[in-house]
C-alpha positions, 0 to 999 in steps of 0.5 A: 834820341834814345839807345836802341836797345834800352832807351837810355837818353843818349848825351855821350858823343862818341865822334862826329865825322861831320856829314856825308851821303850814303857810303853806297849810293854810288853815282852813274855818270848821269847823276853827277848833275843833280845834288846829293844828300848828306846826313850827319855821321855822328855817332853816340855811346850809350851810358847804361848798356854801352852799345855805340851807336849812329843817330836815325836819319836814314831807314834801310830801305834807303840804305839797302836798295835793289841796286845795291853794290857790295858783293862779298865774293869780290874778295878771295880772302873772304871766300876762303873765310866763308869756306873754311867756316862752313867746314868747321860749323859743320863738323862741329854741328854735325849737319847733314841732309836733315839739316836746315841751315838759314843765312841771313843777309846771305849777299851774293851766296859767298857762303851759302853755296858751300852749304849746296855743295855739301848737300845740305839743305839752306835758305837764305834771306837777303832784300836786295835783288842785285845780290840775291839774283847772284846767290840764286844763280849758283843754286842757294834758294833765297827769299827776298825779305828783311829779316825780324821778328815777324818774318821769324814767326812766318819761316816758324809757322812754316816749319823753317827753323834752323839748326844753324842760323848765320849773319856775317857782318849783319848785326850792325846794320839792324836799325832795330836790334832788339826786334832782329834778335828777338827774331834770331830766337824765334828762327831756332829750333829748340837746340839750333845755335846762332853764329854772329860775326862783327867787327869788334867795337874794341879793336875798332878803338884801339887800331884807329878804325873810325873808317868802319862808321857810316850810315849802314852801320847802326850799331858798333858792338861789344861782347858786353853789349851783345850779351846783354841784347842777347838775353833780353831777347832769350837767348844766350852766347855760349862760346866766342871766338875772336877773328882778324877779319876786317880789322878784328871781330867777333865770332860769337855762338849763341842759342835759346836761353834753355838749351844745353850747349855748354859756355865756353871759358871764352866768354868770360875771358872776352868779357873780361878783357874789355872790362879790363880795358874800360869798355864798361866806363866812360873813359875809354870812348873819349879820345876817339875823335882827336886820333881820327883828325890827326889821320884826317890831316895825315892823309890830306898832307900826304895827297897834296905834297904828292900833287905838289911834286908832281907824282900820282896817287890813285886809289884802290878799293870803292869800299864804303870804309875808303868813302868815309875817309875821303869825305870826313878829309873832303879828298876830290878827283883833283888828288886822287884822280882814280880808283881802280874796284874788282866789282863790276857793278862799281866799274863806271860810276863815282863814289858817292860824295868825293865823286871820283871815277871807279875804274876796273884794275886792268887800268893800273897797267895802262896808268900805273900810278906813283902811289897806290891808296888801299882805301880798305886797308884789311884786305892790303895784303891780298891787293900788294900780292894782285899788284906785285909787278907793279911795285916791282916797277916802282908803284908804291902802296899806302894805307892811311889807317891805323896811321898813314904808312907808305911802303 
């Protein structure tokens, strides 16, 4: 296999979490009957341009169906984030009823709604009707279509480029990056600026987030990669911020290669500071593998003792982060009985591959477990606050990453 981005042959493994099926092919009660199937979840690090990346076995549309699962309004968290953005890009901008502001993957219209609120005119671009059925229901005007660079031209031709163009946690889901950002290019007006925010290959690395990787995801990303992806396609990054959200990402700002935004001294800090981490080397991919075994074997340890002495374990959060642990560590029902999920397209149905029961949270009252496992660990602190009469009766929360802890 060759780098997506500049077709170096890729001989680097970065870590291998053996197989696993599609981290959101959640399954109905019927399919538990029939098999699954499982694709290798092995990840590679390129030794040109350094963009980490999965092996192709999977193509979008298989990863991305109609029925798809994630809505990003289930947590408050991200809602005030997405809130608290659109006020900021807002002023900073200076976008008004003459604006047009375009989201691409725009999900369930978490953000864009904002965007409605304020009277600014917005469209978003997301391919899964499960979700765009949902945005469309609080007046964001969606068209339901992958995004690249043909469907960039089109929006071009019709007159449709935006002074802000948006993609939250979409970048590394774009099998062919190169085309995506040759089509963030073309979606711009001339002086329209680019905000990308994803979860950053550094903090990745150094809080043990291996739970992040699964088929979805098609690239782990860097400032230095995306720089260098970035100018390829004509554009530029011209400020970065760095977020906590989902463990630590970047906020990057980017616009055409000619318009005059100013760089920030931001940039050359973030570059400065993987650099100064080796994130420009070969040495600082190495280890990944053995710290995401020794939390493997934590977690498996913890579950079985906890069976052993006769105590309950359930889960909370169906996230496809919490169904890449549960298969890498090959956990089953016969450990973790339940998870409870805020999502009612979840509620009913098995994780893919564990095949453990998803369950509303109202049953944690009727079951209150010993233990409750927060599978997506970046939001604990929003789930221990929702559940705080629990532990007042003695349930107890557990994360397993960066290291197992039980509080």
């Amino acid at each position: 296999m060759k780098c997506r981005h500049c077709g170096t042959l890729l001989k680097d493994v970065f870590i291998d979490l053996a197989t696993a099926p599609p981290s959101n092919a959640y399954l109905t009660a019927e399919e538990l009957a029939g098999p699954e199937t499982y694709y290798p979840l092995r990840l590679f690090v390129c030794s040109d341009c350094r963009l980490v990346q999965t092996e192709d076995h999977l193509a979008r549309e298989a990863l991305f169906r109609q029925d798809y699962a994630y809505f990003s309004s289930t947590s408050k968290g991200w809602l005030s984030h997405a809130a608290a953005y659109s006020a900021m890009i807002t002023s900073r901008l200076g976008l008004g009823t003459d604006s047009l502001v375009i989201e691409v993957a725009s999900n369930d219209g978490y953000l864009l709604k904002n965007f409605v609120a304020a009277g600014i005119p917005c469209l978003g671009i997301e391919p899964t009707d499960s979700t765009a059925a949902a945005a469309e229901a609080l007046g964001v005007p969606v068209l339901r279509k992958f995004f690249g660079e043909a469907l960039a031209r089109d929006l071009a031709a019709d007159g449709r480029q935006a002074d802000l163009l948006i993609g939250n946690n979409v970048y590394a889901h774009v099998p062919d990056i190169n085309d995506f950002t040759r089509g963030l290019c073309r979606a711009l007006k001339p002086q329209g600026v680019v905000t990308l925010e994803f979860p950053h290959l550094m903090r990745l690395v150094e809080g043990n987030q291996f739970d992040t990787i699964y088929h979805e995801h098609f690239s782990y990303l860097s400032l230095l990669a995306v720089k260098r992806i970035f100018e390829a396609a004509g554009l530029r990054i011209f400020d970065v911020e760095q977020l906590p959200t989902h463990g630590g990402s970047l906020r990057v700002y980017g616009c055409r290669r000619e318009a005059g935004h100013a760089e920030t001294f931001a940039v050359s800090a973030v570059l400065s500071e993987e650099r100064g981490r080796g994130m420009d080397g070969a040495a600082f991919y190495a280890a990944f593998q053995a710290r995401a075994d020794a939390v493997k074997d934590a977690l498996v340890a913890f579950l079985i003792e906890q069976k052993r002495l006769g105590k309950c374990v359930a889960g909370y959060g169906a996230a496809a982060k919490g169904n890449t642990i549960l298969n890498y560590a090959g956990v089953k029902a016969d450990l973790l009985p339940f998870i409870c999920d805020a999502a009612p397209a979840k509620q009913g149905k098995f994780t893919p591959g564990s095949r453990i029961p998803i369950l509303p949270p109202d049953v944690l009252r009727e079951r209150t477990p010993d233990y409750l496992l927060i599978l997506p660990w970046n939001i604990a602190d929003e789930v221990m606050r929702q559940n705080a009469a629990l532990a007042e009766k003695g349930m107890r929360f557990v994360t397993a990453l960066p290291e197992l802890v039980v509080r």
